[in-house]
MIVOVEX-518863 format. One record per residue (C-alpha): residue number from 1; x negated, y, z negated. Coordinates in steps of 0.1 Angstrom, whole numbers. Layout:
<nodes>
+-----+-------+-------+-------+
! pos !  east ! north !    up !
+-----+-------+-------+-------+
! NUM !     X !     Y !     Z !
...
+-----+-------+-------+-------+
</nodes>
This chain:
<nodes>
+-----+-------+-------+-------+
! pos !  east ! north !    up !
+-----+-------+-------+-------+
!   1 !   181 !   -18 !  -186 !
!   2 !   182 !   -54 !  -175 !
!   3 !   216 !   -48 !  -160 !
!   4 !   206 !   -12 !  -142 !
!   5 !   182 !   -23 !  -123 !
!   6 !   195 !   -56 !  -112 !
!   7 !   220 !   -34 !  -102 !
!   8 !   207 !    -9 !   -85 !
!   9 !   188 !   -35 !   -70 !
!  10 !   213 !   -54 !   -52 !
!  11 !   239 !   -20 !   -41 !
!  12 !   209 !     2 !   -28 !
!  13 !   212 !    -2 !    13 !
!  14 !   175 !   -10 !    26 !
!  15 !   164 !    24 !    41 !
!  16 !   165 !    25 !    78 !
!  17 !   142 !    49 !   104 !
!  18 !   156 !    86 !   110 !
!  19 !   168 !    91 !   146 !
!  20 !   132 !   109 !   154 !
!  21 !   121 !    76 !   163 !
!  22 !   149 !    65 !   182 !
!  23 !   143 !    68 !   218 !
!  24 !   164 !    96 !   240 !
!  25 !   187 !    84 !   263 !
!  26 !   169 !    90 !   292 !
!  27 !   136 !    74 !   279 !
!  28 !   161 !    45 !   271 !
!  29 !   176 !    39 !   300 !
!  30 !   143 !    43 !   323 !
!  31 !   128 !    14 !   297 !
!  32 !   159 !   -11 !   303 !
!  33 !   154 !    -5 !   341 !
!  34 !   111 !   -13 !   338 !
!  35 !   106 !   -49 !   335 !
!  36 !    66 !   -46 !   337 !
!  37 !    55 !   -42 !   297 !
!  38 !    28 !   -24 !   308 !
!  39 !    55 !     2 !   321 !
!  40 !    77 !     0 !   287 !
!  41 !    45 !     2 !   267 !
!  42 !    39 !    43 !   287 !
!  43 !    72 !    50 !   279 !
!  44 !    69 !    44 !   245 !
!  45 !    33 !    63 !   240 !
!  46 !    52 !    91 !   252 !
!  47 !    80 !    91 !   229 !
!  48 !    54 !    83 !   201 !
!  49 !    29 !   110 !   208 !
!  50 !    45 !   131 !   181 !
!  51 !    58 !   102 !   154 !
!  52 !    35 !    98 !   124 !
!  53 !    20 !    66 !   136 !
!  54 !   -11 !    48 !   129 !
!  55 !    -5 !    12 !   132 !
!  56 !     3 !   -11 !   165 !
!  57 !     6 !   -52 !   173 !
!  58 !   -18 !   -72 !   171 !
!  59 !   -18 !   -66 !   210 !
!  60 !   -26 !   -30 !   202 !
!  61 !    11 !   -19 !   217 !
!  62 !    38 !     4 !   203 !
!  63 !    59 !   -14 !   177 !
!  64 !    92 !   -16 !   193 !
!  65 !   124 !   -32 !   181 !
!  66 !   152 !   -42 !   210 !
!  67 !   171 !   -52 !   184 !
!  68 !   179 !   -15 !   169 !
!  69 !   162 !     0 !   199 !
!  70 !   135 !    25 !   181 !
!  71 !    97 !    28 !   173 !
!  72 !    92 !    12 !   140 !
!  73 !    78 !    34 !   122 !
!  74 !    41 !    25 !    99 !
!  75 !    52 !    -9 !    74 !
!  76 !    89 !    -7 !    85 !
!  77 !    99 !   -43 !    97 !
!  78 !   136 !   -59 !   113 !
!  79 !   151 !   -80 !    88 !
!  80 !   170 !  -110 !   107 !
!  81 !   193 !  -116 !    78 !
!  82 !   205 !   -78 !    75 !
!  83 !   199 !   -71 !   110 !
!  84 !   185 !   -35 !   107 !
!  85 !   149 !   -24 !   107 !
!  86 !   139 !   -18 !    69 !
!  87 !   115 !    12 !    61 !
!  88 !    82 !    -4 !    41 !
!  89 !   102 !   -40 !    39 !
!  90 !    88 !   -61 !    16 !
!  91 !   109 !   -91 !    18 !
!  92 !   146 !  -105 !    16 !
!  93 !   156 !  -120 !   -18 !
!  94 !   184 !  -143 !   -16 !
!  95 !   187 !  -138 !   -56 !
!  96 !   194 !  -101 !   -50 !
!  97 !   212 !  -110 !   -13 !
!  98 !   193 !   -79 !     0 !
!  99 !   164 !   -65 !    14 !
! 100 !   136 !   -50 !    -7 !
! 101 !   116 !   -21 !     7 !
! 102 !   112 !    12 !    -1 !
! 103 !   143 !    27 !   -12 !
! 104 !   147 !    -3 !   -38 !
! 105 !   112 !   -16 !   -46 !
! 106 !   107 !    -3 !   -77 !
! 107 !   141 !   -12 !   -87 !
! 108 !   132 !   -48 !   -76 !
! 109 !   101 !   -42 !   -97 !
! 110 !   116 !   -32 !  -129 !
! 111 !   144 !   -57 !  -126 !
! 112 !   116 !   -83 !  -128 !
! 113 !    97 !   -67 !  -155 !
! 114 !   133 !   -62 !  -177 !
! 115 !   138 !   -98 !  -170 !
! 116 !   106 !  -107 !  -178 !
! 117 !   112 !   -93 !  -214 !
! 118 !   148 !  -109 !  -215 !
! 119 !   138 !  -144 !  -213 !
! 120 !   108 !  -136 !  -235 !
! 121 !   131 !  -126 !  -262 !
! 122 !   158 !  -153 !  -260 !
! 123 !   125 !  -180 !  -261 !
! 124 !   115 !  -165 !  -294 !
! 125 !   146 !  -159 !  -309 !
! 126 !   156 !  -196 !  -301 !
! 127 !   117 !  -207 !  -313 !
! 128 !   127 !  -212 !  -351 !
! 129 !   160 !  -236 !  -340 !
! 130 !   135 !  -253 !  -314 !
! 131 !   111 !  -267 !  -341 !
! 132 !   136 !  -275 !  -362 !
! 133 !   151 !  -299 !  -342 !
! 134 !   116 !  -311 !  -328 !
! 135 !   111 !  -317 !  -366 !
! 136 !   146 !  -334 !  -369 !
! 137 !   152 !  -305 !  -398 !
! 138 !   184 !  -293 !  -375 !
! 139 !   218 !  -303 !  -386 !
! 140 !   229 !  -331 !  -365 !
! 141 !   254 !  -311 !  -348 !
! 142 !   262 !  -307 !  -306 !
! 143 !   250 !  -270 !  -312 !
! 144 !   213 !  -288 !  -313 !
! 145 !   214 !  -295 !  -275 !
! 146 !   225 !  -256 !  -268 !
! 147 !   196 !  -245 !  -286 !
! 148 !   172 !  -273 !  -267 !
! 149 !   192 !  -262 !  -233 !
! 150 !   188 !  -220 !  -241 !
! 151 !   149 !  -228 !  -251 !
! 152 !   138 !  -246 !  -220 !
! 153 !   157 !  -226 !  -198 !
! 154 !   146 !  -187 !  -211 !
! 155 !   110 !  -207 !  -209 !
! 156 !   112 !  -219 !  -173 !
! 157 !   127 !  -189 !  -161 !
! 158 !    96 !  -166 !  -183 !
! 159 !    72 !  -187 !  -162 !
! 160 !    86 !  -182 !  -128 !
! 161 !    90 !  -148 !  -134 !
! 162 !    57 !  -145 !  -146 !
! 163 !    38 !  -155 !  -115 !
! 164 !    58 !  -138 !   -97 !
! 165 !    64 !  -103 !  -113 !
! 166 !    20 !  -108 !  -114 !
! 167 !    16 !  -110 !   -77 !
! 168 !    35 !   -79 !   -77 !
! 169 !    20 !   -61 !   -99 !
! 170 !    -9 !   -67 !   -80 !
! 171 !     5 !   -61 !   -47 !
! 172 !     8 !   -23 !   -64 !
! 173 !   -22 !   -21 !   -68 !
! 174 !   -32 !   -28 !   -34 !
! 175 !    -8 !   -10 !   -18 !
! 176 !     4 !   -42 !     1 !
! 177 !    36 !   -54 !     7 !
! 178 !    46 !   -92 !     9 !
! 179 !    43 !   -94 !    46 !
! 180 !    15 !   -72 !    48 !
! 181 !    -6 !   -97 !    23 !
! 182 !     7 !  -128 !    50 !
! 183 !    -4 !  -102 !    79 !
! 184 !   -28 !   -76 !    77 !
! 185 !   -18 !   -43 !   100 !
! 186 !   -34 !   -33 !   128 !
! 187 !   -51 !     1 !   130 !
! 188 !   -72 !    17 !   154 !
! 189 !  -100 !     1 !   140 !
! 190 !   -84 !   -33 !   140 !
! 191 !   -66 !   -49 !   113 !
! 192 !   -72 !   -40 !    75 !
! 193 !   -54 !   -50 !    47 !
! 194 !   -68 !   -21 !    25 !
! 195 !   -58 !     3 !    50 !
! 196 !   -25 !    21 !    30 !
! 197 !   -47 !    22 !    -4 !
! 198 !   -56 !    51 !   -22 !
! 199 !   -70 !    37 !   -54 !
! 200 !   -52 !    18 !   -83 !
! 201 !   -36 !    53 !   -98 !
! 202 !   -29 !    69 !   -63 !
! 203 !   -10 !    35 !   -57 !
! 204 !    12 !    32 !   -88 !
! 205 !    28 !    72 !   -81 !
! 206 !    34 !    63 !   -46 !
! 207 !    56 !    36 !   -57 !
! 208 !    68 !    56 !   -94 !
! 209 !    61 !    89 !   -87 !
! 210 !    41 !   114 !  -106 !
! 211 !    66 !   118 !  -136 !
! 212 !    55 !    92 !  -155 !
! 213 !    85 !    97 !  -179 !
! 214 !   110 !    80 !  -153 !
! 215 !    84 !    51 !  -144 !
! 216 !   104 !    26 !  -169 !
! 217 !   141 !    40 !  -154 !
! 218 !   162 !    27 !  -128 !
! 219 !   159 !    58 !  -110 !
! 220 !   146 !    68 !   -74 !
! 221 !   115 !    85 !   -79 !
! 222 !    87 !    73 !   -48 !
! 223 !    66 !    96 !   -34 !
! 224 !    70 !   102 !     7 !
! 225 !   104 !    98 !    30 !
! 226 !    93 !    59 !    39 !
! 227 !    84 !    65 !    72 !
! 228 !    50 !    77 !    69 !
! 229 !    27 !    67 !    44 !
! 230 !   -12 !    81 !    35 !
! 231 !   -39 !    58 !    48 !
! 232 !   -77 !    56 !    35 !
! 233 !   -86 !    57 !    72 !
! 234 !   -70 !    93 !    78 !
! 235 !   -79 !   119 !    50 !
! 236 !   -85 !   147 !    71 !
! 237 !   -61 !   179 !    70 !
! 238 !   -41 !   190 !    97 !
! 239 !   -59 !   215 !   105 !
! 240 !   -96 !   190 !   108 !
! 241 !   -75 !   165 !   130 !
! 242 !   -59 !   190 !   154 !
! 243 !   -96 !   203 !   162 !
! 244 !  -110 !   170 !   164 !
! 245 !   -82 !   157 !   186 !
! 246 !   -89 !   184 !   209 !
! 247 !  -130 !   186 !   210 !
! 248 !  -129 !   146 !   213 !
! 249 !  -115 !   121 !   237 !
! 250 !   -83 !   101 !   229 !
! 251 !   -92 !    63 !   214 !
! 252 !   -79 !    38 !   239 !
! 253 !   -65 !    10 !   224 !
! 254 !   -67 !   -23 !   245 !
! 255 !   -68 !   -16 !   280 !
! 256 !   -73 !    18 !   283 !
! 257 !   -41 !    24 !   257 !
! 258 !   -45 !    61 !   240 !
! 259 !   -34 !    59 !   206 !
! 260 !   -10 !    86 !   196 !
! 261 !   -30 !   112 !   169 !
! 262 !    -7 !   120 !   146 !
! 263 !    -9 !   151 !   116 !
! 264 !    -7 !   141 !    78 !
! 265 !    28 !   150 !    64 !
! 266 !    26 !   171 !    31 !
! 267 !    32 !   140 !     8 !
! 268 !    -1 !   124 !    22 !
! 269 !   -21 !   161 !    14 !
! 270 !    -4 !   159 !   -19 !
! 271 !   -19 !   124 !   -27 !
! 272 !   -48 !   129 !   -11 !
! 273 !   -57 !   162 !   -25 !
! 274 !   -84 !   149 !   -44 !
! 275 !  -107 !   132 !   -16 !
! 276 !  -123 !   162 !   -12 !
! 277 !  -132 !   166 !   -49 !
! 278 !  -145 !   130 !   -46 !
! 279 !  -166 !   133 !   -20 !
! 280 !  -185 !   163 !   -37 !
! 281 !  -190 !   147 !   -69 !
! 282 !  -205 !   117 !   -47 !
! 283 !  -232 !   141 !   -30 !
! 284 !  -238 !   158 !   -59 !
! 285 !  -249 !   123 !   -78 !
! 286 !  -268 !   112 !   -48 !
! 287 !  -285 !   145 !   -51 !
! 288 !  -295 !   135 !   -85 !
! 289 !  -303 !   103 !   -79 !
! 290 !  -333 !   120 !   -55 !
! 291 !  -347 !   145 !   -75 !
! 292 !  -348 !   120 !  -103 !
! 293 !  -366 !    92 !   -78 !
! 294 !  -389 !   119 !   -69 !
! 295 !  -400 !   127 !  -106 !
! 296 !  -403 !    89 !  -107 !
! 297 !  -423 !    84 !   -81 !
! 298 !  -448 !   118 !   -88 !
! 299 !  -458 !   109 !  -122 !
! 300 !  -467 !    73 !  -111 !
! 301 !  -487 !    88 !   -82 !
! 302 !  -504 !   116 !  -103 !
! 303 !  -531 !   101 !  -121 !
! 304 !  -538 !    88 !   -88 !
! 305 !  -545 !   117 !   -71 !
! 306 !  -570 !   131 !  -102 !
! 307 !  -592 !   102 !  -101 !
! 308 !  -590 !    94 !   -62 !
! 309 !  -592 !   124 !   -44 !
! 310 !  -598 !   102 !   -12 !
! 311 !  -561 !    88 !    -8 !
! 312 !  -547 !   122 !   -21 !
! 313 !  -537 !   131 !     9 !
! 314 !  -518 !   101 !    20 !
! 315 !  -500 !    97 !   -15 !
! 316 !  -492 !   133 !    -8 !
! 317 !  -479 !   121 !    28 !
! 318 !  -456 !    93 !     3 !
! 319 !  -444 !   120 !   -20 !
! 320 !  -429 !   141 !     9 !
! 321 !  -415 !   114 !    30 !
! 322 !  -399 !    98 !     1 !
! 323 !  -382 !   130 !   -11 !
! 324 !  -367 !   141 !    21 !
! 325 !  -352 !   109 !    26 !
+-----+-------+-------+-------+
</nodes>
């Protein structure tokens, strides 16, 4: 397993953007003749009004690359040393000599845990030899210095690997990748570093799936086409945002900028198919939580009322305006 996903790690090609966000060849050459930005940046709202894009710069502009020439789609990033724009790059590992982003993250991920386990083994295996020869019970013989060699090598390399296959794990569970946790992205709202998370579960099946059975294999099995991810800022249905966009003005971004409204694809229904459910079960405590206050506060104002018919009516007057609120 070790070897399979090291593999599979180092000969999957970094996923690139699908010609949809490559510009036409009109709206290419009338963006090489502009030399204003604030020109470029119309022509590229235009050819982004229909991409599934929620982030910008930190200017609030249209993430372009001149180096491919296309919108960069949400999280995707232009890796100097490959020289192509990676979908959801994470980073370039010189161990691996390639990019890791979306097509071979959990492969990168599982080559770490597998190697984690490796040098685990050959540190305990080697353990019993080790304190032999720390206890000068090993023969005096040169394969003493192998075993001291094996021991503090499997032990270095079980540390390194440690912090590091950690800070992924929890870069999972944020839904962050490396140079998202550096750099927060920019939303309409501004920048967020929460904004792709869905909740610790919701995260781990975008990156594995929802078969859990293939989690620990070398296989592909993330959720979503890498171009488009679900945000915690966007959970309404197509059908919500289409209305909305249409009954409410476009949000300018910076100067007067409208940011492109874009529908959710079915993968981001699919993981966030349960918002809904959540958002009822959180009225329906609230609810609770009122009737119970109410109950609370009646019995302590009771007695009250009995033996002071005076200030009846204002503890009356309490009563109501605490329950309706």
């Amino acid at each position: 397993m070790f070897v399979w996903s090291y593999w599979k790690t180092i000969f999957t090609p970094p996923a690139s953007p699908s010609n949809e966000f490559c510009l036409s060849k009109a709206d290419k050459e009338q963006y090489e003749r502009e030399e204003r930005p604030e020109s470029q940046q119309e022509i590229l709202r235009k050819a982004a009004k229909d991409l599934p894009i929620y982030t910008t710069t930190a200017s609030r502009a249209i993430r372009y690359c001149d180096r491919c020439q296309l919108i960069k789609p949400d999280r995707c990033h232009h890796c100097s040393a490959c020289d192509v724009c990676v979908l959801k790059m994470d980073h370039h590992c010189p161990w691996v000599n390639n990019c890791v982003g979306f097509s071979n993250y959990k492969f990168f991920l599982l080559f770490l845990m597998y190697s984690l386990l490796y040098c685990l083994f050959v540190a305990a295996t080697v353990l019993q030899y080790f304190i032999k020869f720390w206890t000068n019970e090993l023969p005096d013989t040169q394969a003493k210095f192998h075993v001291l060699f094996l021991f503090f090598v499997a032990a270095m390399f079980f540390i390194s690997i440690l912090s590091l296959f950690s800070y992924h794990c929890w870069l999972v569970g944020k839904n962050r990748s490396t140079i998202e946790a550096f750099r927060a992205p920019t939303f309409r709202n501004g920048p967020d570093k929460n904004g792709f998370s869905l909740g610790c579960s919701k995260n781990l099946r975008e990156v594995f799936g929802d078969e859990t059975k293939y989690w620990l294999l070398p296989i592909f099995t993330s959720l979503g086409d890498g171009c488009n991810f679900p945000t915690r800022l966007v959970i309404m249905d197509p059908e919500q945002l289409a209305v909305s966009s249409q009954n409410e003005p476009a949000k300018s971004c910076g100067t007067s900028q409208p940011f492109p409204a874009k529908p959710l694809s079915e993968s981001q229904n699919r993981l966030l198919a349960s918002e809904s459910q959540w958002a009822e079960s959180g009225s329906e405590e609230e609810n609770v939580k009122s009737v119970g206050m109410f109950l609370l506060i009646f019995n302590l104002t009771f007695p009250l009322l009995q033996s002071k018919p005076i200030i009846s009516s204002n503890c009356s007057r309490l009563v109501i305006f605490v329950a309706i609120s």
